[in-house]
C-alpha positions as CSV (number, residue, x, y, z in Angstrom):
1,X,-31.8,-203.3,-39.2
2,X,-34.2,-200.7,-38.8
3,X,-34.9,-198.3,-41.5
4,X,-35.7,-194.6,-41.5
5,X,-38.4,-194.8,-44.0
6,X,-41.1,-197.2,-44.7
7,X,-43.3,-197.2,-48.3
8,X,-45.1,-193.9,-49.1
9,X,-42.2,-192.5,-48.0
10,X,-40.2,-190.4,-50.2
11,X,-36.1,-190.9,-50.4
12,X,-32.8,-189.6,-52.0
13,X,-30.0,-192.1,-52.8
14,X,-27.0,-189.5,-51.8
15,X,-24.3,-191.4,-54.1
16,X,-27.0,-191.0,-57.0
17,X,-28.8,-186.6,-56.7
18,X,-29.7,-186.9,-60.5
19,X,-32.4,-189.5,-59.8
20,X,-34.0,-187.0,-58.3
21,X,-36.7,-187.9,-55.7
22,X,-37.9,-191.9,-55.1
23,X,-40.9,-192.6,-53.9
24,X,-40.6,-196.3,-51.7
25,X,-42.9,-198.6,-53.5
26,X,-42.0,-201.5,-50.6
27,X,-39.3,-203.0,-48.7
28,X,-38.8,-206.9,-48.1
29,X,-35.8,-208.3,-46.4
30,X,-33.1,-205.6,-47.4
31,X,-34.5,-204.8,-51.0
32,X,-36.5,-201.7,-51.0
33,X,-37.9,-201.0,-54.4
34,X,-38.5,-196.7,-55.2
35,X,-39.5,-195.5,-58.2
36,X,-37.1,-192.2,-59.2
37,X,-38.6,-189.3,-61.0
38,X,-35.4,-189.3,-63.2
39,X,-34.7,-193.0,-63.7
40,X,-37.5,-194.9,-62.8
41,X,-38.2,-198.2,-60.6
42,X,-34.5,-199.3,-58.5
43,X,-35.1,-201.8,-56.4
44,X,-31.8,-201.0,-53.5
45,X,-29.9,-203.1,-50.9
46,X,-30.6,-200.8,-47.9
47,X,-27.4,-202.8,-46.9
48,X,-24.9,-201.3,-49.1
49,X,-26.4,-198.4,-49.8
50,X,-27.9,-195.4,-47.4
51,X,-31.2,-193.7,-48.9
52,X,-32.0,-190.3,-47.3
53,X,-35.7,-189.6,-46.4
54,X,-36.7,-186.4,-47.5
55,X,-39.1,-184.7,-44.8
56,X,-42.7,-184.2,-45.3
């Protein structure tokens, strides 16, 4: 699986708008971990769920 962001980047979850924006702290295997303005460090499984890069 190849994802559309890598760490730096900065990411939505679209099921989730009131965490607000992540930042990706790092991805390994299908965990990425992002820390949300609103909610804090997530880690994801970029699996299930679909994070949205947000353009620089």
């Amino acid at each position: 699986m190849i994802l559309d962001y890598e760490p730096g980047d900065k990411v939505t979850n679209p099921s989730k708008k009131n965490w607000g924006i992540g930042h990706v702290q790092s991805i390994i295997n299908n965990k990425a971990t992002i820390n949300f303005e609103n909610v804090g460090k997530k880690v994801i499984n970029t699996k299930i769920i679909k994070l949205e890069k947000i353009s620089r």
